[in-house]
ROZA-218182 format. One record per residue (C-alpha): z, y, x; residue in three letters. Coordinates in steps of 0.2 Angstrom, whole numbers, plus 5000, padded with zeros to 4 digits. Each point is the difference from the previous one (the first is absolute). Layout:
% residues N
ZYXALA/...
This chain:
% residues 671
523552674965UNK/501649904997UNK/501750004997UNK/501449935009UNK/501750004995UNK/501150055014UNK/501550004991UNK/500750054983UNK/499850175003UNK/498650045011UNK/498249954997UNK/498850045017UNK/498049974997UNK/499349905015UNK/498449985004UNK/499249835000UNK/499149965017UNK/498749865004UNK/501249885010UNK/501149964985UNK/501450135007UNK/500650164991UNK/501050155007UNK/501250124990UNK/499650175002UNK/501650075006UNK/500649825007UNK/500349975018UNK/498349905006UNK/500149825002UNK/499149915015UNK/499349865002UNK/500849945015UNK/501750024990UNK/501150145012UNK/501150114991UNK/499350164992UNK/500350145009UNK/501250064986UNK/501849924998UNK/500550064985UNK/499449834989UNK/500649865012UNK/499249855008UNK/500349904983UNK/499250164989UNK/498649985013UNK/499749824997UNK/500150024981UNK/498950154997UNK/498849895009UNK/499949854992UNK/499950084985UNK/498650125005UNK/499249835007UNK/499149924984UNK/498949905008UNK/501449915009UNK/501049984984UNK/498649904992UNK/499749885014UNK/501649955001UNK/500349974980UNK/498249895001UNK/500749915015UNK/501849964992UNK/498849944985UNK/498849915010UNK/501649925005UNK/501149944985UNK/498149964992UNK/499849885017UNK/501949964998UNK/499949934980UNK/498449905001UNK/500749905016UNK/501549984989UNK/499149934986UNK/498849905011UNK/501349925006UNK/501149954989UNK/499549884985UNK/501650064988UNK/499550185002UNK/498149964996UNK/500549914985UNK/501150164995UNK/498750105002UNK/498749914991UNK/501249984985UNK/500250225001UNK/501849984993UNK/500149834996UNK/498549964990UNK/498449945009UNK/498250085000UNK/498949934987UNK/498349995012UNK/500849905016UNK/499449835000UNK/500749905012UNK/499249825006UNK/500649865010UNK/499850025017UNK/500149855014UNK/499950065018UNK/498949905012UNK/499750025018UNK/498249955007UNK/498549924990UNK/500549944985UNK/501849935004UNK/501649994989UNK/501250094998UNK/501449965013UNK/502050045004UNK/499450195002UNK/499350044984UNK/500550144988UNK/500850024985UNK/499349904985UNK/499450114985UNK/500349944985UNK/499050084985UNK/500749984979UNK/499150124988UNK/500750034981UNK/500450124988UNK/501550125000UNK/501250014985UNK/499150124991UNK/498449875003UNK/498750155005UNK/500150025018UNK/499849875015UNK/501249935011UNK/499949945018UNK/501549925009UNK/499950005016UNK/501249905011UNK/500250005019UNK/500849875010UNK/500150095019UNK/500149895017UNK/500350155011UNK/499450165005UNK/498449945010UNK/499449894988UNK/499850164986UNK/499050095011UNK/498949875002UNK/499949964983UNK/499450184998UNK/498850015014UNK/499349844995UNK/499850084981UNK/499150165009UNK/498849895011UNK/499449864985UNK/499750184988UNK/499150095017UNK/499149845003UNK/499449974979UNK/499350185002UNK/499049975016UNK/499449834995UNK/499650074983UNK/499050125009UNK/499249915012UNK/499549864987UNK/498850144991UNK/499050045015UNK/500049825004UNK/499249974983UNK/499150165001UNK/499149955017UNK/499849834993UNK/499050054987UNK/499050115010UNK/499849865012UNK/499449884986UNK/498750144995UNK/499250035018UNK/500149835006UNK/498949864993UNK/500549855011UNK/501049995016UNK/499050005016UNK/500349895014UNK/500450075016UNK/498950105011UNK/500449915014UNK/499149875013UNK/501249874996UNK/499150004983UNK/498350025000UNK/499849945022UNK/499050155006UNK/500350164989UNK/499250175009UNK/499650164997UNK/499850134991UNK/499150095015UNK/500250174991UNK/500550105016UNK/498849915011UNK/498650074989UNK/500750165002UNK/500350005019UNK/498149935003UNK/499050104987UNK/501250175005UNK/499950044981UNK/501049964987UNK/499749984980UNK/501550114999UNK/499150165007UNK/498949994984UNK/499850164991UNK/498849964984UNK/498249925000UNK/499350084985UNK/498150035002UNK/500250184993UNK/498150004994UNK/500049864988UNK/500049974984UNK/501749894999UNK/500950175007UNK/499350124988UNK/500549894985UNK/501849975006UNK/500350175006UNK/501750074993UNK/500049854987UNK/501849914998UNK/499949805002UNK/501049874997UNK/499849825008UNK/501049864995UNK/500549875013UNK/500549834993UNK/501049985018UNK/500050075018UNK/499549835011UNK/498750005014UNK/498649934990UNK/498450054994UNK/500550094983UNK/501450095005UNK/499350085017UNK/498350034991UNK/501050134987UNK/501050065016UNK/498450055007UNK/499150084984UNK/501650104998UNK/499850055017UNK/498350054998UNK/500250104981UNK/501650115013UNK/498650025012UNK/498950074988UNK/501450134990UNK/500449884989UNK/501849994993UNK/500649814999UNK/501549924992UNK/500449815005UNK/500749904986UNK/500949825010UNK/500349854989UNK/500749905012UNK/500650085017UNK/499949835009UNK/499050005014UNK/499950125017UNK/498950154992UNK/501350114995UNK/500350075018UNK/498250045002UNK/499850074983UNK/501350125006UNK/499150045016UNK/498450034991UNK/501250144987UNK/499349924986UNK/501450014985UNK/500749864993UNK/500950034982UNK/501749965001UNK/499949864985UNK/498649904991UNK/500850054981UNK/500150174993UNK/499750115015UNK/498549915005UNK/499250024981UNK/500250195000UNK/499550015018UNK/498449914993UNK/499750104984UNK/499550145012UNK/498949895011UNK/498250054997UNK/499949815005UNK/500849855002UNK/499449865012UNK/500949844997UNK/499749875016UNK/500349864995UNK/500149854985UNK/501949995001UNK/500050204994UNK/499649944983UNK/502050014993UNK/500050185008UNK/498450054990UNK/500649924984UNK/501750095002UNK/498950155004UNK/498850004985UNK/501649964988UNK/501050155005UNK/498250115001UNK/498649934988UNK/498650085009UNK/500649965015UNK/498749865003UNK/498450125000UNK/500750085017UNK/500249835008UNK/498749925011UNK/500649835006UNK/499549925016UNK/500249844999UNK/500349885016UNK/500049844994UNK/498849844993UNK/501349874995UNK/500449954981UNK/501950034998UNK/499550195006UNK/498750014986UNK/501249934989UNK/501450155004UNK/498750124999UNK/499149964983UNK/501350094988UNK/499450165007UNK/498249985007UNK/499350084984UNK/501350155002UNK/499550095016UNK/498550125003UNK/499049885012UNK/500349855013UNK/499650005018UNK/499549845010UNK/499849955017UNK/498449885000UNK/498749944988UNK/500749825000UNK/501750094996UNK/499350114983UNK/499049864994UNK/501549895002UNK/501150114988UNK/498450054989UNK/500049814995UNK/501649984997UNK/500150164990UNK/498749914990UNK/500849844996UNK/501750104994UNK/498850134990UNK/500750175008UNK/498850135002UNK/500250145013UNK/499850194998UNK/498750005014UNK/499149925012UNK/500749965012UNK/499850085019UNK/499949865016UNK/500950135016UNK/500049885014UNK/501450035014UNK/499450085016UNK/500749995017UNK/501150165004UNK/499850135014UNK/501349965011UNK/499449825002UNK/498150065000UNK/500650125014UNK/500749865012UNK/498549904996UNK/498850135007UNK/499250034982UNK/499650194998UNK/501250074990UNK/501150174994UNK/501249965014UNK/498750025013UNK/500350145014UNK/499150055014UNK/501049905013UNK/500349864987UNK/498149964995UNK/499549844995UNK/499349955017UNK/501650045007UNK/501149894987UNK/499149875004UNK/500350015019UNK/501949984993UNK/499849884989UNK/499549895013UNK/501550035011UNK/501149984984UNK/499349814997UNK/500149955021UNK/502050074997UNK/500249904984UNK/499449865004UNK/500950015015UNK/501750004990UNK/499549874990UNK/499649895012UNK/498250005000UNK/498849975011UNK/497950074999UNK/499649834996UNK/501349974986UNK/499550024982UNK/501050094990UNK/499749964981UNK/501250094988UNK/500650024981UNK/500950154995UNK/500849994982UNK/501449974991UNK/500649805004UNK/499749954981UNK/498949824992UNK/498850154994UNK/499450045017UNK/500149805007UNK/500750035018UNK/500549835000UNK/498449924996UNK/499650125017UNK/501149905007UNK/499449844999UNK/498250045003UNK/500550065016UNK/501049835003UNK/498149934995UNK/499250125014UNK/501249965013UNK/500049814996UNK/498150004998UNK/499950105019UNK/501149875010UNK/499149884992UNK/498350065007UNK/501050055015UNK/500449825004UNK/498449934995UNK/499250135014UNK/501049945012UNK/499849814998UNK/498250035003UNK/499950105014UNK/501349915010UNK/498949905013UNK/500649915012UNK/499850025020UNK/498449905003UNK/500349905020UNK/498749985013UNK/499749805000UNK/499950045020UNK/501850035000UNK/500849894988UNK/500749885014UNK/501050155004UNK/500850014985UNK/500449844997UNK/501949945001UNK/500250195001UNK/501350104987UNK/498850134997UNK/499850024982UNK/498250074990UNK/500250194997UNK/499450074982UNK/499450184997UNK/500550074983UNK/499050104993UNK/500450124985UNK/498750124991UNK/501650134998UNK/500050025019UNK/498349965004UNK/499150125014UNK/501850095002UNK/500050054982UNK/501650044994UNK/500849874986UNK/500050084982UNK/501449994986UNK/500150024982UNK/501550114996UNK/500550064984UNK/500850184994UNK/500949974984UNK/500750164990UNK/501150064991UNK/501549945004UNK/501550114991UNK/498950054986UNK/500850034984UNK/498749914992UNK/500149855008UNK/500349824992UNK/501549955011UNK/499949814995UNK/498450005004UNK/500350095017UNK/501249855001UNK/498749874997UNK/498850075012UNK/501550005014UNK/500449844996UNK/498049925002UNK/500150095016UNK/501549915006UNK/499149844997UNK/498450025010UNK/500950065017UNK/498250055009UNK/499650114985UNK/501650115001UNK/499550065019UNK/498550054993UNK/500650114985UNK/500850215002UNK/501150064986UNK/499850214998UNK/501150114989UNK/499650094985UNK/499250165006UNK/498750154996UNK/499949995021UNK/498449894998UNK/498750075010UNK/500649955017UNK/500249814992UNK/498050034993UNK/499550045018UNK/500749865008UNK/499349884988UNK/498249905000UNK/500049934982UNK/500650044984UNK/500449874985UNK/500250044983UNK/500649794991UNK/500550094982UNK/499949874988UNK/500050014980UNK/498650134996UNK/499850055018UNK/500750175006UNK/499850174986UNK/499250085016UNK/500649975018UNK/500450175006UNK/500449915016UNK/498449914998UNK/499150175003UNK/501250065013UNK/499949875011UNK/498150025000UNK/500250175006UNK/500849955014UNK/498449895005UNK/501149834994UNK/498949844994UNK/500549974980UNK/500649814996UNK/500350014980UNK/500049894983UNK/498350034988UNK/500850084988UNK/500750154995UNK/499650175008UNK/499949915018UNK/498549934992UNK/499350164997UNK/500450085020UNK/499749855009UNK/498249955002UNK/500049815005UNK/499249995018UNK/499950175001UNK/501550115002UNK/501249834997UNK/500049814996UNK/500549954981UNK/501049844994UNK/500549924986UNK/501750024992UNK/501549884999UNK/500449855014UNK/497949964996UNK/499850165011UNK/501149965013UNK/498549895011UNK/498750144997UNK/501350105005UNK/500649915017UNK/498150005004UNK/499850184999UNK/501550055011UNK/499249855012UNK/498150075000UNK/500750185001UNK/501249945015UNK/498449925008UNK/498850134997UNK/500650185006UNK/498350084997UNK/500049964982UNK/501750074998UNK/499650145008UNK/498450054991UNK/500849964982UNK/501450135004UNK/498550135004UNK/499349964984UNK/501550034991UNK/500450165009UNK/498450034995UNK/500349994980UNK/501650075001UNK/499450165006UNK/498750004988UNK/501149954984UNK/501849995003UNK/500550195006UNK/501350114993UNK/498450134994UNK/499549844991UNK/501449984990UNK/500350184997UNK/498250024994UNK/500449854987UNK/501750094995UNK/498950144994UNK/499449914986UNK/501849944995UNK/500650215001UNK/498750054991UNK/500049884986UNK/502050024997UNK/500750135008UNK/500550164987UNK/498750155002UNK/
């Protein structure tokens, strides 16, 4: 309850109500459509009085609106007027110690000077006052006219706005630099026809309209009575990418994390360099990247009951890893995927440190042995050879017998669809069933010698138009004349007819080309100078550019393996570590061209499942003669892709693999 005083010698309680408004008891009642009370005794003007005193709320508002007002009222004042600013920066006559005033020069547009409308010059003197302690700032302000001050000032509000903003905006341009710098390694050329002269695919969403199944709708492929699953059964993992491009290494740990989620594993992805186009199908997949390759991913690690490094590159992440945990190396099995020096090299410090080392191929362990020999480093183990396998959506398509399999997708029954995927490929492509198609998917680099490809084709083509016209100069013949009718011919225009005859389109066969299917383009591990010089020879032999098709970067490749015919693997140096696409081109029934050496060596069985050919621009005849006799002879490329079909289902399945893993869980995993 409160008080209000009537007058000097009445006091009446009221009663406070919601709205704001009170009423007297014993008080005439006030409405609120403002008619007199029904009692004259106070008077209109009591009336009016007793009510705006009762009416608080009103009160109030109108003594914030008359402040709102004067507040408005000063600063416009001040705002406006240059003498009173000064006066009221000085605060009685002596000026603030902490405003700092600068020279300002007005401009209108981009850089221009500072013409008839500019404001008042600032002029700045700093010293010492009498008593020499504090600091003194005279200011002095020569005024034009009234619109020039308020520009002066807006122009002082918008340069401060604009420092902010630009400050701002210069951090996250460094900040996405640098992240930029970090994901890319070299800047791609564009995607486009203009570039590269006939640039198609992917034919993602064809497979998927023809095949009626998607890779998508996979729900795990875990062989639930195998050894692999009972070993990694509720066991914590951590696999260490050393990026996240479409190539062999990082789509191999892709799938064996795949496989240990499968089999009620937990799995942890550690990413060294996020460049490349994995990262959105690691997220399809659910398999947990760690937010950062520092401290987070070491504890995240210490908990792993093993680590499987993929790759040579790893080896900064490992030695980081042992550093910050000592014993760190006896749960790290390392996978390496590649034969060149300058990876042993990076790798050395540490090879002696971890629990065992995993190759790809016997070329590729005794390669590393012999040069662990030479720098006199020891391993803990022996190490374990676990080829690559080809995986069970691309066995699937292929019409190998795999986990995916259903009753209305049986083997048999892909196959019928993989047919129909080629003829509408090929169709896309340009192709006809006569045509061809030879192809190279891999990242565009010196390593895997697409440009050598190149100009063994140019020797193929060249060497075909030469036997071309050398076919048709001995079968043209001319029209032989009855001697009974030369009389008639004489002093005639009729001229002797030729009949060409080419072997291409003898007996109505259709005319066969040589195309060539070059990936991939986009790919975070391309060498884009060397992209550059490969374009470049193809703009200098005309006829060889109609003949060549540029494909992105994909993990889409089965539809490009069932419209192909041959499949060439040129990698120079030591050869290829493996050839993963080696076996899975095999398993689509393809015929095998490859260097002898390396793990292609091993896979591809000379006049059997493929032709061989020596490395370097030595290898480039051999090799034009290969893609000639395998061009000629449709039989023999046929039965070589049987034969390969053939191994791979024998060698080169995921149960395979998995089997060999065993032996690498067993050995290093924790008990």
């Amino acid at each position: 309850m409160e008080e209000v005083r009537l007058s000097p010698l009445r006091q009446i309680s009221v009663k406070s109500s919601l709205s704001g408004r009170s009423t007297p008891r014993g008080s005439p009642r006030v409405h609120s459509s403002g008619r007199t009370p029904r009692r004259g005794g106070g008077g209109g003007g009591g009336g009016a009085v007793q009510w705006f005193r009762s009416s608080r709320l009103v009160y109030w508002l109108l003594l914030i609106t008359l402040w709102t007002y004067l507040g408005f009222y000063v600063q416009s004042g001040w705002a406006h007027d240059n003498e009173n600013k000064v006066e009221f920066l000085r605060f009685g006559g002596k000026l603030r110690k902490d405003v700092v005033h600068v020279d300002v020069a007005k401009s209108k547009g981009m850089g221009s000077v500072a013409n008839d409308t500019s404001d008042a010059l600032v002029s700045v003197t700093t010293g010492k006052d009498d008593a020499g302690v504090n600091k003194r700032t005279d200011v002095s302000l020569s005024k034009k006219d009234d619109v020039a001050s308020r520009r002066s000032l807006s122009s002082r509000r918008k340069t401060r706005k604009a420092s902010r903003t630009s400050r701002g905006k210069q951090k996250v341009t460094k900040a996405v630099e640098s992240k930029a710098l970090e994901d890319e390694q070299d800047p791609q050329l564009p995607m486009t026809n203009a570039t590269y002269g006939n640039l198609l695919g992917p034919f993602g969403s064809l497979e998927d309209k023809v095949l009626e199944w998607s890779p998508h709708r996979r729900s795990g492929t875990c062989d639930r009575k195998s050894d692999f699953k009972r070993l990694v059964w509720s066991r914590r993992f951590v696999l260490v990418f050393h990026e996240l491009s479409m190539t062999g290494a990082p789509i191999s740990m892709m799938e064996l994390a795949s496989e240990l989620l499968s089999c009620g594993a937990t799995v942890s992805a550690v990413v060294l360099s996020r460049r490349g186009g994995l990262m959105q199908e690691l997220t399809r997949r659910r398999i947990k990247v760690v937010e950062d390759k520092g401290e987070l991913s070491f504890k995240t690690a210490m908990k792993a009951d093993l680590i499987i490094a993929g790759s040579a590159v790893c080896t900064s992440w490992i030695d980081q890893y042992m550093n910050h945990h000592p014993a760190g190396g006896s749960q790290i099995a390392w996978w390496i995927m590649e034969n060149r020096r300058e990876y042993f090299d990076r790798a050395k410090p540490v090879l002696d440190r971890v629990k065992m080392l995993i190759f790809l191929s016997e070329s590729q362990s005794k390669q590393w042995l012999t040069w662990c020999e030479e720098e006199h480093i020891r391993v803990r183990s022996q190490p374990v050879i676990v080829p690559l396998s080809v995986n069970d959506e691309l066995a699937f398509v292929a019409g190998i017998p795999s986990s995916l399999n259903t009753p209305t997708l049986s083997p048999e029954k892909m196959r019928e669809k993989r047919q129909t995927l080629r003829e509408s490929v090929r169709t896309e492509l340009g192709l006809t069933d006569a045509d061809m198609l030879v192809m190279s998917l891999s990242s565009i680099n010196p390593g895997k010698g697409q440009l050598l490809l190149l100009e063994s084709v140019t020797l193929a083509l060249s060497e075909r138009e030469q036997e071309a016209q050398r076919n048709h100069k001995g079968t043209v013949r001319k029209e032989k004349v009855n001697p009974s009718k030369k009389h008639r011919l004489r002093g005639s225009s009729r001229q002797v007819q030729s009949v060409p005859l080419t072997l291409g389109n003898a007996a109505g066969r259709q005319k066969q080309e040589l195309k060539l299917l070059l990936g991939s383009v986009g790919s975070k591990s391309n060498k884009v100078e060397y992209v550059k010089e490969m374009l470049s020879f193809l703009s200098s032999n005309g006829n060889l550019s109609k003949s060549v098709i540029w494909t992105p970067a994909t993990t889409r490749v089965a539809s490009l393996y069932s419209a192909a015919d041959v499949y060439v693997t040129n990698s120079q140096g030591v050869g290829e570590t493996f050839g993963r696409v080696t076996i899975e081109a095999m398993a689509y029934g393809l015929a095998v061209v490859g260097t002898d050496a390396g793990g292609t060596k091993e896979i591809v069985e000379h006049n059997v499942t493929g032709l061989l050919h020596p490395m370097g621009r030595l290898g480039n005849k051999d090799l034009a003669h290969s893609l000639l006799f395998l061009l000629r002879n449709k039989d023999a490329r046929l039965q070589m892709g049987i034969q390969g079909r053939k191994k791979v289902e024998k060698m080169y399945m995921k149960q395979h693999m998995y089997k060999r893993f065993v032996d690498v869980l067993v050995k290093c995993m924790r008990p």
